[in-house]
ROSE-4610 file (N, C-alpha, C; in Angstrom, 1 decimal, always signed):
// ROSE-4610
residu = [X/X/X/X/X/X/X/X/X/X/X/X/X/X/X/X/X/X/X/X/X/X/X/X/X/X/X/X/X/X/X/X/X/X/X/X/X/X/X/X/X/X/X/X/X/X/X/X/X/X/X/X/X/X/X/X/X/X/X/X/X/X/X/X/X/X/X/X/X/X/X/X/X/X/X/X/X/X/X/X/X/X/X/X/X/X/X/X/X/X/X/X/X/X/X/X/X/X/X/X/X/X/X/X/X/X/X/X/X/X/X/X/X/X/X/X/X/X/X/X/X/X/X/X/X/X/X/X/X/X/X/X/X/X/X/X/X/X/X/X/X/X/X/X/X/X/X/X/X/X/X/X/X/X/X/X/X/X/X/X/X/X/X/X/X/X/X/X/X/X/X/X/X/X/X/X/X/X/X/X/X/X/X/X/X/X/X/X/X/X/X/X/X/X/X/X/X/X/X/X/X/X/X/X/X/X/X/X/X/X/X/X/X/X/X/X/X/X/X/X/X/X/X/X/X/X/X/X/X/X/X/X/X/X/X/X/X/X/X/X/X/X/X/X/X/X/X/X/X/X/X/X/X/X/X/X/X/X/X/X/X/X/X/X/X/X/X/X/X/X/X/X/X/X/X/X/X/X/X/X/X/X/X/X/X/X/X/X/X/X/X/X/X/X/X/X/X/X/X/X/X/X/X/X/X/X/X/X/X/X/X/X/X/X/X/X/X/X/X/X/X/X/X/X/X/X/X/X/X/X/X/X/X/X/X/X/X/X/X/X/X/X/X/X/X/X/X/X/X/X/X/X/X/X/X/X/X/X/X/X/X/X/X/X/X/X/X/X/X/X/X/X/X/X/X/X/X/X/X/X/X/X/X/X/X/X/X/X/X/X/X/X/X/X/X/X/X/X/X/X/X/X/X/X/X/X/X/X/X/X/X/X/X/X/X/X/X/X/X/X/X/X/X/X/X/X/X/X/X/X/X/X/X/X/X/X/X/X/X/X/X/X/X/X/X/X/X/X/X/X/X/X/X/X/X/X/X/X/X/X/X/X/X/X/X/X/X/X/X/X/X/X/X/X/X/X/X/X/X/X/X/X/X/X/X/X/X/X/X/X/X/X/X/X/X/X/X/X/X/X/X/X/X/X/X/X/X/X/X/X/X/X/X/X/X/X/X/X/X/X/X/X/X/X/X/X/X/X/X/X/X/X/X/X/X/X/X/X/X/X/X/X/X/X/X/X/X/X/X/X/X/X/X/X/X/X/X/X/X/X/X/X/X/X/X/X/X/X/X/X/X/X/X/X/X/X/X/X/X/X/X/X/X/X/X/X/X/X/X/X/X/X/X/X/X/X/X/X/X/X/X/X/X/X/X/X/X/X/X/X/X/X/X/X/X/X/X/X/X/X/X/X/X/X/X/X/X/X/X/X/X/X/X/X/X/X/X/X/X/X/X/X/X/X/X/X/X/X/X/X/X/X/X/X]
num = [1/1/1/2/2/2/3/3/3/4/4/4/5/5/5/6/6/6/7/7/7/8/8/8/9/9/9/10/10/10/11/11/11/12/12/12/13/13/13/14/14/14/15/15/15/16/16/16/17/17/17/18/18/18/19/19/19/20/20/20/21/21/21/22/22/22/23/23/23/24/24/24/25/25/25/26/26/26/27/27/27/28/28/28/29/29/29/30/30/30/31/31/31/32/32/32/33/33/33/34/34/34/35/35/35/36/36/36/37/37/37/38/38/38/39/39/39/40/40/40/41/41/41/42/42/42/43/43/43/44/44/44/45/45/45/46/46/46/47/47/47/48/48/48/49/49/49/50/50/50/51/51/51/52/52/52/53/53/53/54/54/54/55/55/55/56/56/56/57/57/57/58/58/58/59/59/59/60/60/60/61/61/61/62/62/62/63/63/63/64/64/64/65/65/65/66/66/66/67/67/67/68/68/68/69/69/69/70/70/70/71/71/71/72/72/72/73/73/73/74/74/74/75/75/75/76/76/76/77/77/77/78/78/78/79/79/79/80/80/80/81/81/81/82/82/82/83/83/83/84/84/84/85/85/85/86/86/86/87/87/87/88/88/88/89/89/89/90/90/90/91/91/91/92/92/92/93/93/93/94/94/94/95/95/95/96/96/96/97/97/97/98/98/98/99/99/99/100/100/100/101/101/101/102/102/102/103/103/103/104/104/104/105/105/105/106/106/106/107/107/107/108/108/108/109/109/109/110/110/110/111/111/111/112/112/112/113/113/113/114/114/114/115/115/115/116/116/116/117/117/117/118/118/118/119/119/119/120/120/120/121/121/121/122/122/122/123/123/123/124/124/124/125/125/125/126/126/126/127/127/127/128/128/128/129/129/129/130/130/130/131/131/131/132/132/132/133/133/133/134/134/134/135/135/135/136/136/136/137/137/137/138/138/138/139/139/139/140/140/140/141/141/141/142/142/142/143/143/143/144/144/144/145/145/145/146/146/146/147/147/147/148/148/148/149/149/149/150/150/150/151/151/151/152/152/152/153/153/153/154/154/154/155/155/155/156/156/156/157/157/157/158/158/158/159/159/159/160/160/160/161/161/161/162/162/162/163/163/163/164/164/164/165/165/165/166/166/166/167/167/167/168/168/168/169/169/169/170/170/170/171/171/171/172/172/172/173/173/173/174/174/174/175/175/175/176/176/176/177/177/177/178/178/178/179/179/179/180/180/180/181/181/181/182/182/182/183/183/183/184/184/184/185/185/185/186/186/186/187/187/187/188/188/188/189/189/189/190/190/190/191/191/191/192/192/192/193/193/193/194/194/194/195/195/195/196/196/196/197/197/197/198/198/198/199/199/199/200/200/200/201/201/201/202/202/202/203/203/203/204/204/204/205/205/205/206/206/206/207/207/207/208/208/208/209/209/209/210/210/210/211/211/211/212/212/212/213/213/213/214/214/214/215/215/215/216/216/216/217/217/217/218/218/218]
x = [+88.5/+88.9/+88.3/+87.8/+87.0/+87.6/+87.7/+87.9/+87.9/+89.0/+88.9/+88.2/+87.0/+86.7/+87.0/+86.9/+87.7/+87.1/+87.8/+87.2/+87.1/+85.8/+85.7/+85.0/+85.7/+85.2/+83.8/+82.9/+81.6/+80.4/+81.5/+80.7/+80.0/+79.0/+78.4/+79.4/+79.8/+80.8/+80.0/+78.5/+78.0/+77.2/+77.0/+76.4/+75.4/+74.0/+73.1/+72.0/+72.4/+71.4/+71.3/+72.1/+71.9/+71.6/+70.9/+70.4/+71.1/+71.8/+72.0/+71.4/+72.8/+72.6/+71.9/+71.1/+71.5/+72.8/+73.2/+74.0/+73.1/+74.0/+73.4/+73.5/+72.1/+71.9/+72.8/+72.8/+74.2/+73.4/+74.2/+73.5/+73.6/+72.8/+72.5/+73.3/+73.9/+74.7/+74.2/+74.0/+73.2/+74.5/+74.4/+75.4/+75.5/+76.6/+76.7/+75.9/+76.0/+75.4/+73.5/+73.3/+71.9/+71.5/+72.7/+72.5/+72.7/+73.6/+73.7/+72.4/+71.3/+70.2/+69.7/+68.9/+68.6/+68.4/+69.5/+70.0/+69.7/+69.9/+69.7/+68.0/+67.2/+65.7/+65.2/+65.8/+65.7/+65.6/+66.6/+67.1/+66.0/+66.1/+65.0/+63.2/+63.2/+61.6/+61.5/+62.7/+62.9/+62.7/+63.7/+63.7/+62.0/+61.4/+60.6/+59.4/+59.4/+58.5/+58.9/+60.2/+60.3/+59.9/+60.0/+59.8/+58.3/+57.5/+56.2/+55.4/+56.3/+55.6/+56.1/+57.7/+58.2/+57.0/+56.5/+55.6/+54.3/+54.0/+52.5/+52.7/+53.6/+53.7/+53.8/+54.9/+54.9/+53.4/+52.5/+51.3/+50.1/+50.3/+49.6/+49.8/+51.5/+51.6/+51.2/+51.5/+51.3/+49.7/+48.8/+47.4/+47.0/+47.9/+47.7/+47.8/+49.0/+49.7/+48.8/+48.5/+47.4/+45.7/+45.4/+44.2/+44.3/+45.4/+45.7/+45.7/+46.4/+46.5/+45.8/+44.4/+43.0/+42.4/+42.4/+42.0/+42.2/+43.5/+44.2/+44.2/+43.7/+43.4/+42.1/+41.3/+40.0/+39.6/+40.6/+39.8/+40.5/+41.4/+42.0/+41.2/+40.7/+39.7/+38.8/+38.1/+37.0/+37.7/+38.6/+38.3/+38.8/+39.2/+39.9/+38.6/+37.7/+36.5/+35.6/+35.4/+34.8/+35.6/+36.9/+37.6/+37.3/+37.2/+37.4/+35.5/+34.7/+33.1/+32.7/+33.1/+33.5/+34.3/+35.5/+36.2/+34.9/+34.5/+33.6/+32.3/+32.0/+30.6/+30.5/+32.2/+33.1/+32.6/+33.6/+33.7/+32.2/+31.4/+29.6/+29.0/+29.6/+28.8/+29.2/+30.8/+31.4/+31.0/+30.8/+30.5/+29.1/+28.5/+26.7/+27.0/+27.4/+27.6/+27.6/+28.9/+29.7/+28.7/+27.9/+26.8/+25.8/+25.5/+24.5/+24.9/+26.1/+26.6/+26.9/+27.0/+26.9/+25.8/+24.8/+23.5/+22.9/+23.2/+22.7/+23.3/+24.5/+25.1/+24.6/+24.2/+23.9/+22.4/+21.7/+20.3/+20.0/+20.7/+21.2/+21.4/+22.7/+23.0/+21.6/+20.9/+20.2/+19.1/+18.6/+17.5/+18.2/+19.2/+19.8/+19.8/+20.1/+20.2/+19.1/+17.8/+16.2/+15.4/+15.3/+14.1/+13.3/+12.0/+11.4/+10.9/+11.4/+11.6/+10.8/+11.3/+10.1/+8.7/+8.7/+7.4/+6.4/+6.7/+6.3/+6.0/+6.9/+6.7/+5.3/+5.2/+4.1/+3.1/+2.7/+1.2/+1.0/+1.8/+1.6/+0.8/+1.3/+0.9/-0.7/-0.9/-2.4/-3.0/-3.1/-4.1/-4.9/-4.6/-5.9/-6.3/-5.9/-7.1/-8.2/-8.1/-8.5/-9.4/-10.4/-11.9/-12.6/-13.4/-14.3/-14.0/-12.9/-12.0/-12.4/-12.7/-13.0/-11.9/-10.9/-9.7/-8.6/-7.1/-6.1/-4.9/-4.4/-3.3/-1.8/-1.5/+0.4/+1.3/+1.7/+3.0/+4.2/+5.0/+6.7/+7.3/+8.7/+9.5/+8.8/+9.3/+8.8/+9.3/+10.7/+11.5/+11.1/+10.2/+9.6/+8.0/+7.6/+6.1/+5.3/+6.5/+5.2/+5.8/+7.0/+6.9/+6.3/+5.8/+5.1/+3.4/+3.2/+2.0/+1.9/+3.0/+2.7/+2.7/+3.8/+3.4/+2.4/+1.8/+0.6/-0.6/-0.6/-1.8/-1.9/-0.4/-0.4/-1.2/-0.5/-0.7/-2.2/-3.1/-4.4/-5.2/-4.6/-5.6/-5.5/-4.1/-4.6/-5.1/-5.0/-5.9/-7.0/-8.0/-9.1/-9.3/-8.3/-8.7/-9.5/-10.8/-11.4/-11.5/-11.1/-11.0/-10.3/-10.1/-9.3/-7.5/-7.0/-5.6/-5.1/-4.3/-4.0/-2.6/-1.9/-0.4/+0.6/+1.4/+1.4/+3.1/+3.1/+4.9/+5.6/+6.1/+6.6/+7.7/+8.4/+9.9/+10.1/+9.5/+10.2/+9.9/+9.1/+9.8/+11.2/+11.9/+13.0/+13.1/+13.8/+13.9/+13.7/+12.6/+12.7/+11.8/+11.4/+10.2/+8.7/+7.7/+6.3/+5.1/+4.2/+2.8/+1.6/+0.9/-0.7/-1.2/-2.0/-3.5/-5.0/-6.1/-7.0/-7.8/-9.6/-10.6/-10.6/-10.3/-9.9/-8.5/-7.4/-6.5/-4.9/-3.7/-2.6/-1.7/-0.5/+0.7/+1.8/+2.6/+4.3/+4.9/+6.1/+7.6/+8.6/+8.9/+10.6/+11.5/+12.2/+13.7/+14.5/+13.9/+14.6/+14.1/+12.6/+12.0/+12.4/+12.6/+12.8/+14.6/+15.3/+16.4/+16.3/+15.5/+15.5/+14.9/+13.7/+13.0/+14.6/+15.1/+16.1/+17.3/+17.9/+18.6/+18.2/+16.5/+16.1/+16.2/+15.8/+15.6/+17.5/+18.2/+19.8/+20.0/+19.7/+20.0/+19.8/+18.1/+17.3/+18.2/+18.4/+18.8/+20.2/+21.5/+22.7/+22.4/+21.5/+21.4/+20.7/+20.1/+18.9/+20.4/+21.2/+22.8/+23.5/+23.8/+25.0/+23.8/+23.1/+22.2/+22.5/+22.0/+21.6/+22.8/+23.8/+25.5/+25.9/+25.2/+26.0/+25.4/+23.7/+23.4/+24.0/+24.2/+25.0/+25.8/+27.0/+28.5/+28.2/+27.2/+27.3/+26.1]
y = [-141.1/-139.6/-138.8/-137.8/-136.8/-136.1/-135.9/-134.9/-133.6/-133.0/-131.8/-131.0/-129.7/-129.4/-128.1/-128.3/-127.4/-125.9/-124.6/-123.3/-122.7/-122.3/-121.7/-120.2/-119.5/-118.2/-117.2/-118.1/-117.9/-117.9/-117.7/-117.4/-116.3/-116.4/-114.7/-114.6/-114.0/-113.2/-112.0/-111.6/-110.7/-111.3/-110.9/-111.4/-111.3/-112.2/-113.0/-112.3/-111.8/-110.3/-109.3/-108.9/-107.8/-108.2/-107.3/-107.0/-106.4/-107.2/-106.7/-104.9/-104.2/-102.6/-102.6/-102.0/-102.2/-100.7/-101.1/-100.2/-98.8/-97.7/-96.8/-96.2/-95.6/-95.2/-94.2/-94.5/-93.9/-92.3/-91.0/-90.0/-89.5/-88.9/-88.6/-87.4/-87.3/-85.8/-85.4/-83.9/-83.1/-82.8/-82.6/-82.3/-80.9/-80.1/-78.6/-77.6/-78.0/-77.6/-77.2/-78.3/-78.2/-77.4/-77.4/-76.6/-74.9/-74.8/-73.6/-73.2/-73.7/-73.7/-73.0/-74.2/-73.7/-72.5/-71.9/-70.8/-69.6/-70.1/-68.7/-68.7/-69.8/-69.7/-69.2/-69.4/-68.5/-67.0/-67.0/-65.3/-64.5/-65.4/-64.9/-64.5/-65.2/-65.6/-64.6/-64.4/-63.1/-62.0/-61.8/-60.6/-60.2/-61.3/-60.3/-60.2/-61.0/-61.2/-59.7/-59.1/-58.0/-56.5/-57.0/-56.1/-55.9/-56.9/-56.6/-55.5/-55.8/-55.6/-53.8/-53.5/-52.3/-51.5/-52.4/-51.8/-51.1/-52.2/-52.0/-50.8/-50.5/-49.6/-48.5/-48.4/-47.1/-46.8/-48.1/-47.1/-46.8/-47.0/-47.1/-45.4/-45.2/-43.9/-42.9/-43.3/-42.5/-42.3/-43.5/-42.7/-41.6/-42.0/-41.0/-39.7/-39.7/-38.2/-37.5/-38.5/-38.1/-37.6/-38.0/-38.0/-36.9/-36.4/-35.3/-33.9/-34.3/-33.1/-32.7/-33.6/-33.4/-32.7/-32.9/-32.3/-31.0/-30.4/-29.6/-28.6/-28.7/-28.5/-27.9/-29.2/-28.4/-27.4/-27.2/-26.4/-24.8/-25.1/-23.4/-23.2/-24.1/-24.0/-23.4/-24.1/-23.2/-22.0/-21.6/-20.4/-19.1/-19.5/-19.1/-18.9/-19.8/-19.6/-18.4/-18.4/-17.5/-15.7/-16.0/-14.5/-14.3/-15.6/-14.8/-14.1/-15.2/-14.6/-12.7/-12.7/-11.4/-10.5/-10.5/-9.5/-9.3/-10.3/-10.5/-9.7/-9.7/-9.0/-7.8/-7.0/-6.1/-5.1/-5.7/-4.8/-4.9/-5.8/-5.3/-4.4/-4.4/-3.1/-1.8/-2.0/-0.2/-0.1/-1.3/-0.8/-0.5/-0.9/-0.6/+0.9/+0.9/+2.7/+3.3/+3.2/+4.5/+4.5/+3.4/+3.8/+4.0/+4.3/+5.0/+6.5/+6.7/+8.1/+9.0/+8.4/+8.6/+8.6/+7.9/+8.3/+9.6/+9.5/+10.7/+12.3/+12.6/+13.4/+13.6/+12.8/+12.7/+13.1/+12.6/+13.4/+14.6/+15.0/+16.4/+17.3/+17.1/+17.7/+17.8/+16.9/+16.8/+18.0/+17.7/+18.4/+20.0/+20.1/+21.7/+22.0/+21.2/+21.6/+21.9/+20.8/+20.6/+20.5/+22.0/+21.8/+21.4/+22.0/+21.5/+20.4/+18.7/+17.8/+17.4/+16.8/+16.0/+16.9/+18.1/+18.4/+18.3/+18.5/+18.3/+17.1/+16.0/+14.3/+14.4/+14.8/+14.6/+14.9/+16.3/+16.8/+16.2/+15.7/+14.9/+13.6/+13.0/+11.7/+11.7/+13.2/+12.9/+13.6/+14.7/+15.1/+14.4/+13.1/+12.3/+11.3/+11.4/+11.1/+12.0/+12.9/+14.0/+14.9/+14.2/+14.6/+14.7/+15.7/+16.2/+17.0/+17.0/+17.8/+19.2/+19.6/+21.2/+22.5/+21.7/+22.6/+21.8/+22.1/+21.7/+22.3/+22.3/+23.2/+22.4/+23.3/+23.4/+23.7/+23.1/+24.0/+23.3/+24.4/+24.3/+25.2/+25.8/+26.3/+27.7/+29.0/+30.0/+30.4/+30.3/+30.3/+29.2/+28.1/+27.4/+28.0/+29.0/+29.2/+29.4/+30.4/+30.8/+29.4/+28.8/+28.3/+27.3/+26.5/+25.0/+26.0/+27.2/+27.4/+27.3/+27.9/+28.0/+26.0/+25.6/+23.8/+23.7/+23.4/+22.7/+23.2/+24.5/+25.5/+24.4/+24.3/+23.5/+22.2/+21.2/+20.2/+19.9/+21.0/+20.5/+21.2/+21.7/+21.9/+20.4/+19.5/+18.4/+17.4/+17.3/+16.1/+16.5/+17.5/+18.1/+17.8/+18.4/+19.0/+19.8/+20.6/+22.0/+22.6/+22.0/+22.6/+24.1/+24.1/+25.8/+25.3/+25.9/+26.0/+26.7/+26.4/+27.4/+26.9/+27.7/+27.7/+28.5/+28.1/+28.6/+28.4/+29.3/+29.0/+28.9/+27.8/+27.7/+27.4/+28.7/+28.4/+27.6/+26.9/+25.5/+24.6/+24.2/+23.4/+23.4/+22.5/+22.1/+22.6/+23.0/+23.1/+21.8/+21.8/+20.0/+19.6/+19.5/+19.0/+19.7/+19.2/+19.6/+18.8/+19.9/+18.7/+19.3/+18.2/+18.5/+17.8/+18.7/+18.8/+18.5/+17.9/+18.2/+17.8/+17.5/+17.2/+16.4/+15.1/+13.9/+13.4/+13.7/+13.3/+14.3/+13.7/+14.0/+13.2/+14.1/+13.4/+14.4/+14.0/+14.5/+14.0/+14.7/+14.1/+15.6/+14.7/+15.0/+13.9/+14.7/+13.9/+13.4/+13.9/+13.5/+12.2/+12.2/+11.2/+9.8/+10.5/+9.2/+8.6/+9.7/+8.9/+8.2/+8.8/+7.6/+6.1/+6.1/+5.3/+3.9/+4.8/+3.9/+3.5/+4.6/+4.1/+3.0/+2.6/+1.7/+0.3/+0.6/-0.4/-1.6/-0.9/-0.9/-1.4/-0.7/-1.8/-3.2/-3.5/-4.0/-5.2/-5.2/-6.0/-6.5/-5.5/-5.4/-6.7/-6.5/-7.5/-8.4/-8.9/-9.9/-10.9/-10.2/-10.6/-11.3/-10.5/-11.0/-12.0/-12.1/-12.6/-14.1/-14.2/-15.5/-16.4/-15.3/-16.1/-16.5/-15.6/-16.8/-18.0/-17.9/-19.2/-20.1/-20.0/-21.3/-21.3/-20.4/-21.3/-21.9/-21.3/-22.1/-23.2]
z = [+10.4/+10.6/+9.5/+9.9/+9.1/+7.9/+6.5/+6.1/+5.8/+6.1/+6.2/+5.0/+4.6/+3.7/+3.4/+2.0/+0.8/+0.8/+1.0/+1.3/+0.0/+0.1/-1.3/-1.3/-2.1/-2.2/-2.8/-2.3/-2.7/-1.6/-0.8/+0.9/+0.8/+1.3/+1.9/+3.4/+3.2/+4.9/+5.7/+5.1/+5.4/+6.7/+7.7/+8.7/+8.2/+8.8/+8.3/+8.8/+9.3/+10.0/+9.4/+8.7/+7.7/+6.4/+5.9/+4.2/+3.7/+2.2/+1.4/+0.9/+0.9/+0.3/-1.4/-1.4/-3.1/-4.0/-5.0/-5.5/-5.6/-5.3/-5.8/-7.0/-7.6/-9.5/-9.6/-11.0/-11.1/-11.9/-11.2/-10.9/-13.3/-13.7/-14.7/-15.2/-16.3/-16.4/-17.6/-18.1/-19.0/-19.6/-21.2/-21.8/-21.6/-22.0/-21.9/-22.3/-23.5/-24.8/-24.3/-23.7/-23.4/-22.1/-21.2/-20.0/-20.7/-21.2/-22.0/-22.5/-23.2/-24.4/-23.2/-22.3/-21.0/-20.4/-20.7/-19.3/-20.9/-21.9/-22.8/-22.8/-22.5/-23.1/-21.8/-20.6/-19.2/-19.3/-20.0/-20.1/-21.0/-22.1/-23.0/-22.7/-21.7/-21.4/-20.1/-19.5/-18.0/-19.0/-19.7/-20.6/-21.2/-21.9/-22.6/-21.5/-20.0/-19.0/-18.8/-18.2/-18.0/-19.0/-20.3/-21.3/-21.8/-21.6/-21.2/-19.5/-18.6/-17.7/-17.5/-18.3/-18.5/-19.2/-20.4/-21.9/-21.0/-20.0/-19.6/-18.3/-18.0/-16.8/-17.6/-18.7/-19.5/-20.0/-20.2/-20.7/-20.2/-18.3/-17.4/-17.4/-17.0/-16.6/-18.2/-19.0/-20.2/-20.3/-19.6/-20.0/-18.6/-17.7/-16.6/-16.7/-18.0/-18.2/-19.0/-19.7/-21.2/-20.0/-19.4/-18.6/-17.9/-17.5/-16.8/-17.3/-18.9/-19.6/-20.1/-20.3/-20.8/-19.9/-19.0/-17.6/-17.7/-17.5/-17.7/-18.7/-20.0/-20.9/-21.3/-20.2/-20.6/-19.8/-18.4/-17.5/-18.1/-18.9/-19.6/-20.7/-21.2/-22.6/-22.1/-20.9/-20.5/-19.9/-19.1/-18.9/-19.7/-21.1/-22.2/-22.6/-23.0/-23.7/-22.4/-21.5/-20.9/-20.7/-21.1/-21.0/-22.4/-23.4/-24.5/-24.6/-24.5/-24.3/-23.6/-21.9/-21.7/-22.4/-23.3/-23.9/-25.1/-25.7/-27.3/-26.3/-25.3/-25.0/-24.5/-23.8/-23.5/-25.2/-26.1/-27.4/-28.3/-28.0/-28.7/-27.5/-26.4/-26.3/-26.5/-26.3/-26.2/-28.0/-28.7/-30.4/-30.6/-29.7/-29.4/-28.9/-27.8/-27.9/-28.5/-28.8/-30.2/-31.1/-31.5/-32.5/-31.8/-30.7/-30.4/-30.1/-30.0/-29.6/-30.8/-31.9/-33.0/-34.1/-34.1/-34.1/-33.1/-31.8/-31.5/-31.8/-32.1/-32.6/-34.3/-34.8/-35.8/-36.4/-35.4/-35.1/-34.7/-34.0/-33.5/-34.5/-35.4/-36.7/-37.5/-37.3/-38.5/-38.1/-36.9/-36.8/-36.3/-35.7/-36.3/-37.5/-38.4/-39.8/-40.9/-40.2/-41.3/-39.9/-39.3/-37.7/-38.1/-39.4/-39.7/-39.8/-40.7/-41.3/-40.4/-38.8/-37.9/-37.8/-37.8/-37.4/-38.8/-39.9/-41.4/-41.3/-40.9/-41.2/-39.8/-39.4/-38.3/-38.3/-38.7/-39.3/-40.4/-41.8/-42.7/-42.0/-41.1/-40.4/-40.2/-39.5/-38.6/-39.6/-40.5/-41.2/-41.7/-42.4/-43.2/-42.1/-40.8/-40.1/-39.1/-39.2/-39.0/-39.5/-40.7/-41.5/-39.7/-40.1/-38.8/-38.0/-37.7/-36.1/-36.6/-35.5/-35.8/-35.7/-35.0/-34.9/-34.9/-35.4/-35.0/-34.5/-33.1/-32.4/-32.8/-33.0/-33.3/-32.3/-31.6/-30.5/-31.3/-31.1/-32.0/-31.4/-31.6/-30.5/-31.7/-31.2/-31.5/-33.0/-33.0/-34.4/-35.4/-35.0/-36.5/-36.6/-35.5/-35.9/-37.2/-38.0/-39.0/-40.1/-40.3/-41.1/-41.1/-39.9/-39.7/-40.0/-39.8/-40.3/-41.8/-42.1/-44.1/-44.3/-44.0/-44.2/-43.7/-42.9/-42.2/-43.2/-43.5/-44.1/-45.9/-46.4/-47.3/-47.9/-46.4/-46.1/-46.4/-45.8/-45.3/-46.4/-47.7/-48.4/-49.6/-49.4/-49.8/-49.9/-47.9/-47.6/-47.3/-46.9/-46.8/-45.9/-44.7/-43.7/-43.5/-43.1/-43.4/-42.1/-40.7/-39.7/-39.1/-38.4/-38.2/-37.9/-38.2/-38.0/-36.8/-35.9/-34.9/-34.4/-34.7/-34.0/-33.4/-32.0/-31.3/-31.0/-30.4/-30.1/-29.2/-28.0/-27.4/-26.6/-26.4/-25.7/-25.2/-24.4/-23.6/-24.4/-25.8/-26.9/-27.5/-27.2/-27.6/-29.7/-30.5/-31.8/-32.3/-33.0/-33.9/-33.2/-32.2/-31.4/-31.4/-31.3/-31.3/-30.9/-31.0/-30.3/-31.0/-31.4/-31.9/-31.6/-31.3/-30.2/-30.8/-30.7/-31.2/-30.5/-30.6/-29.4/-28.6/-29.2/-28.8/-29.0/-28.9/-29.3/-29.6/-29.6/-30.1/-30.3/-30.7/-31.0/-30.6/-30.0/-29.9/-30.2/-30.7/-31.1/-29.9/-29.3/-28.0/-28.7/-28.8/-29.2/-27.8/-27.1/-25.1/-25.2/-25.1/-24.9/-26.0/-27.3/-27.9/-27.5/-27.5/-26.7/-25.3/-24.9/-23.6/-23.7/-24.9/-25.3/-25.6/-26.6/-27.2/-26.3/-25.3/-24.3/-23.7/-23.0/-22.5/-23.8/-24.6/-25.5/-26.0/-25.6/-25.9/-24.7/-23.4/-22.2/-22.1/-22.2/-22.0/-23.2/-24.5/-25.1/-24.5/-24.4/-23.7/-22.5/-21.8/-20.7/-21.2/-22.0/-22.4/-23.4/-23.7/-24.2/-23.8/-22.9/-21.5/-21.1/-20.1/-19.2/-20.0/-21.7/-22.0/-22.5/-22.7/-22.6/-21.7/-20.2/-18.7/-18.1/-18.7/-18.8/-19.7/-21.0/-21.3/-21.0/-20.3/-19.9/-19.1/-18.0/-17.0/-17.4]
């Protein structure tokens, strides 16, 4: 008869078909202290990511504002500098005036006051070129006649003139004004004429002024 055998606890009871599970790893845990560190070096690194990207937008828009105002700035500059150019070319001429309206008033006095003076300065002028002329004519307004004869008659005994003298008197000569005449040749002095002379000369600059100021602004 068979002996019965002894059961022992060292059996596999797992069916023989199946594979052993293996254990599973045992999961890892982070001290606090370091999850904390963590979360502050997070914060820190968001923060200055954000505090940079704040810095760079403030100085996107700050060169925009600055670019603007330059802008802005220059276009008042210029037209500051062109009002101020017109008012500055406004007051040289009303001061070009007044001194020409003043000079002419002034000349006026003068030659009411010394009729003579131009017609004297004038025969003085042409006598010493005037060796040979056989005659020389005087027109002057009728009230300087005899005295431009006693000058002239003067005049010509020191430059040696030896021609004839003849002078004549003319109401529609203006006072202060005169003309001498000779074969070939004369001379007048009109005070009309020299003011117009100088009116034109005052324009002519007035606009040669202006004119070369609007080429440089523009």
């Amino acid at each position: 008869m068979a002996q019965p055998a002894r059961f022992t606890f060292d059996l596999d009871l797992e069916p023989r078909s199946s594979a052993r599970r293996p254990a599973p790893a045992p999961v890892p845990s982070i001290p606090e202290d370091v999850v904390a560190q963590l979360i502050a070096n997070a914060r820190e690194e968001a923060y200055a990511e954000g505090l940079k990207a704040g810095e760079q937008n403030a100085a996107s828009m700050a060169t925009q504002t600055i670019a603007a105002a330059a802008g802005t700035l220059a276009t008042h500059t210029i037209n500051s500098a062109k009002a101020l150019d017109a008012a500055r070319d406004e007051h040289h001429q009303q001061a070009v005036e007044l001194a020409l309206s003043i000079g002419r008033k002034l000349a006026l006095h003068l030659l009411a006051r010394f009729p003579l003076t131009e017609l004297e300065a004038l025969i003085s002028e042409c006598l010493p070129s005037l060796n040979g002329v056989p005659h020389l004519v005087v027109r002057c307004h009728p009230d300087l006649a005899d005295a431009i004869r006693d000058t002239a008659t003067t005049q010509m005994s020191h430059s040696g003139f030896a021609g004839r003298l003849v002078v004549m008197g003319d109401p529609e000569i203006r006072l202060g004004d005169g003309r001498l005449e000779w074969v070939d040749g004369g001379l007048v002095r009109d005070i009309a004429d020299t003011a117009r002379q100088v009116d034109h000369q005052i324009a002519t600059y007035l606009a040669a002024r202006t004119g070369g100021q609007s080429k440089e602004n523009g």
